[in-house]
N, C-alpha and C positions, 0 to 999 in steps of 0.2 A: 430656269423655271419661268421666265419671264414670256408673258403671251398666253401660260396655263393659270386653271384657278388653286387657289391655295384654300386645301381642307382643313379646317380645326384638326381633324382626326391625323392630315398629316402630318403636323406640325408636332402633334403629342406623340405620331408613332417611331418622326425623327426623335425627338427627345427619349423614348425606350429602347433605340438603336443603339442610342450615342450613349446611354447610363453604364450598358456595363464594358464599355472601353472604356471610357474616364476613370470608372473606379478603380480598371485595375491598373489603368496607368498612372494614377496618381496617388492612390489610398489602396498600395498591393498585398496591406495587413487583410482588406476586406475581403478578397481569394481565398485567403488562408480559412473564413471563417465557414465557408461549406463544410471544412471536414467533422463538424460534428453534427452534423447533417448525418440521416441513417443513409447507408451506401444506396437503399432504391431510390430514392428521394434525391440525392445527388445522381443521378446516374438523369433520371426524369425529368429533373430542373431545366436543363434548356428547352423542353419543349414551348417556354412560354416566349420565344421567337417567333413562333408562328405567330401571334399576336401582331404585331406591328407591320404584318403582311395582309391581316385581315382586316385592317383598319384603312389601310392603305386601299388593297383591291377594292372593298365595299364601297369608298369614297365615289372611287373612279367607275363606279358597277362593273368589274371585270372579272370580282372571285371565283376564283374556279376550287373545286374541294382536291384536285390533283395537285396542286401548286398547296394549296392548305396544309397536306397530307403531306407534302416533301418537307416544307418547315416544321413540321411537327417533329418527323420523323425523322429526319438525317440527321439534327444536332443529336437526338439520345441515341441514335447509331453508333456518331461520333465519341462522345461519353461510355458508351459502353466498350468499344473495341479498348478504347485507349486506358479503360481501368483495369480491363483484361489482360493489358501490356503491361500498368503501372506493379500488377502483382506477382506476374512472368518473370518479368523484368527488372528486379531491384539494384542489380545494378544501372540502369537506362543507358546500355550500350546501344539502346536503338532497336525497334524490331518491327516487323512486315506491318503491324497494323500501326504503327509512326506512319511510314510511308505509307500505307494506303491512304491514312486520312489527310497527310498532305497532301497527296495525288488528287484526291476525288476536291479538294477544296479547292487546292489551285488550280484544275483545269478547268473547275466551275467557273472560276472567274474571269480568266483568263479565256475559254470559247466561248464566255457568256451563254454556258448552260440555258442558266434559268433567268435570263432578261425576261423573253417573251411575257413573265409572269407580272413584269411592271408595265406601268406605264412609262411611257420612251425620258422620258424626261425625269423619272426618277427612279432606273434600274441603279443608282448607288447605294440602294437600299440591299439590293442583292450582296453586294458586295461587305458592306457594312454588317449584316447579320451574318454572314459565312465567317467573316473575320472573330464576330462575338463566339457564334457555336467552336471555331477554333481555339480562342483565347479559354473559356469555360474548361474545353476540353485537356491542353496541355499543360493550364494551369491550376486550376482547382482539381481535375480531376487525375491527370497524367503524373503532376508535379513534376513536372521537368525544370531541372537545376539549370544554372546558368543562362536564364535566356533574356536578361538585364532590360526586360518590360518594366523602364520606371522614366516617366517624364519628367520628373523631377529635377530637370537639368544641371547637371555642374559647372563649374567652370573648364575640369577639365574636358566634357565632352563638348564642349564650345574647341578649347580647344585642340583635343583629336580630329573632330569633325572638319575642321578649319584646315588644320595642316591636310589629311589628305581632297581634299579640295583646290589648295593649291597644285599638290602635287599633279593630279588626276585634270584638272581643267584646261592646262596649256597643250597637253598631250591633247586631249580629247576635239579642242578646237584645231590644233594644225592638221590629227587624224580626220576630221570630220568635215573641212574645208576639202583636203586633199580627196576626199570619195564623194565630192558633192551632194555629203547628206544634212552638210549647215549651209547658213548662208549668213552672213554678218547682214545687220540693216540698222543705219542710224535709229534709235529712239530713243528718247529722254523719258521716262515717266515721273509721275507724279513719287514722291516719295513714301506715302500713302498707300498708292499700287502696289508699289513694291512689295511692300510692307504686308499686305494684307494677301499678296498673292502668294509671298514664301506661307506664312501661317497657313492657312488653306493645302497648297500642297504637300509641308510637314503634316501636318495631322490626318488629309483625308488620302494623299499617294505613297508619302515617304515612310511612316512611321508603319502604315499594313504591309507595305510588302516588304519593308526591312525587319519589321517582326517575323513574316511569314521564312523571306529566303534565310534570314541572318540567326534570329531569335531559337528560331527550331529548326530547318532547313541544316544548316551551320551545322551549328550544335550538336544535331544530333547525328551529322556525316562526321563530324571529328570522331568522335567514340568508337567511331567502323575505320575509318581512314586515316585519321590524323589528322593536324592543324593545315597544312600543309594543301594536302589533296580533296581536303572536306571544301578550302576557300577557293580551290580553282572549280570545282564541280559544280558550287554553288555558284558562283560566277559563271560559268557556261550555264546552268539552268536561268537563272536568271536573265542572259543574253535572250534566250531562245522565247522566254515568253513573253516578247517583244517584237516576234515575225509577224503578229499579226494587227502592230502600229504604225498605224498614218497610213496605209498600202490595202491594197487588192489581194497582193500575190505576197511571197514570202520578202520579206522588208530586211535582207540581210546585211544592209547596212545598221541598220537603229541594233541588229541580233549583236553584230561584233559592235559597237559604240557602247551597248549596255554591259554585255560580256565585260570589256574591258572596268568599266565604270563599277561592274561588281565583284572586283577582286580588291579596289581601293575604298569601298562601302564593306566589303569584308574587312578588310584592315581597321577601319574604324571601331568596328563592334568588337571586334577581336581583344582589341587593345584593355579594354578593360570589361569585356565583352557590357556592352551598352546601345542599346537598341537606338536611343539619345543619339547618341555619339555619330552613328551611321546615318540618322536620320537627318540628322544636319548636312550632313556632306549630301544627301542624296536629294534634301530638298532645297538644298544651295545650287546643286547643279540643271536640277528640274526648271526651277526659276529663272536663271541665266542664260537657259537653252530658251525657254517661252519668250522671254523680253527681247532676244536680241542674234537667236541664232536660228529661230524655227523658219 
């Protein structure tokens, strides 16, 4: 952001982006407490997303009421397909409106749908409230079991995370050397950098899209597939929505580097299924590629 100006209004709309991720990854009792919430009221409640898009556009004079009208509306879309499946569906083997609303969330992100609706410098707004209207959705309202959204880290997801990192980083660097899509380069940083660069990439790359492919993604391919076939599917998904990093044209190196990287980020969560757990190995490897292999 540096070069633009900094709005009070933005500053407040990041902080109503970022409240209901922290809460439920840190205080996931507070999720729980919608359900006594009347079901229209819960089903309505993400509407007030659009909010911190309105804040944002007005700053920068950009609002358009079509962009306003999609954040209103998509999360209670969201909310409603998925309470439609939570009641179909009591066993949660999984069913067409899961996937639709993953579909429609991750391609939003991933073709940057709806950038245009920011301003350039802070479309991770997009990104950040799609993740909310998701989390809202599969959590307060879907209630989908197993999907180990708790940052509350343990020791052992330190070290699950850790082991497949080992395991996954020697492979990934001889493979990534060998297709010229690394490149080694002396650098020393500051220990501080380091430091503040992992944190950042855990919280604002690792932890949404190991929620997104691993937390529910996973999850709820197991229930159709099995443990087995759910983490290599997720693992090529994951690959794939990586064609259109760092490249023009389809980036099929970084597709197989992530591919592979997301069968040992499956492994992680799997293990005691811990979003934690994956998150580390995924922003351990994020980190070590930016410092010293990009």
């Amino acid at each position: 952001m540096l070069g633009y100006p900094i709005h009070a209004a933005v500053v407040v709309a990041a902080l109503l982006t970022l409240l209901p991720f922290l809460l439920a990854a840190f205080w996931p009792l507070n999720v729980q407490a919608a359900q006594r919430l009347p079901t229209a009221v819960r089903i309505v409640r993400p509407a007030v997303l659009c909010v911190p898009y309105a804040m944002v556009a007005i700053s920068y004079g950009q609002f358009r009421w079509g962009w306003f009208a999609l954040y209103l509306l998509l999360p209670v879309a969201n909310s409603r397909l998925l309470y439609r499946t939570r009641v179909a569906d009591a066993t949660q083997r999984g069913a067409w409106c899961d996937f639709l609303v993953l579909a429609v969330l991750g391609l939003a992100v991933d073709l940057r749908w709806f950038e245009p609706a920011w301003p350039p410098h802070l479309a991770v707004f997009n990104k950040m409230l799609l993740l909310d209207a998701g989390i809202y959705g599969f959590l307060a309202i879907r209630r989908l079991r197993g999907v180990g959204f708790d940052l509350r880290l343990r020791l052992s997801d330190l070290r699950i995370g850790g082991r497949e990192l080992a395991i996954y980083a020697p492979i990934a660097v001889v493979l990534g050397l060998a297709l010229g899509f690394l490149h080694l380069h002396a650098y020393l940083p500051a220990v501080y950098h380091v430091v503040l660069g992992w944190i950042f990439t855990f919280f604002f790359i690792a932890v949404p899209e190991e929620l997104f492919f691993r937390g529910w993604m996973q999850n709820l391919l197991e229930r159709r597939l099995g443990q087995r076939w759910a983490l290599l599917t997720t693992a090529v998904l994951f690959g794939l929505s990586h064609f259109n990093k760092r490249a023009v044209h389809f980036n099929w190196r970084y597709v197989v580097l992530a591919a592979l990287a997301g069968i040992f980020y499956g492994r992680a969560w799997r293990q005691e299924r811990r979003v934690g757990a994956s998150a580390i190995t995924h922003a351990s490897v994020d980190t070590l590629w930016s410092l010293w292999l990009r």
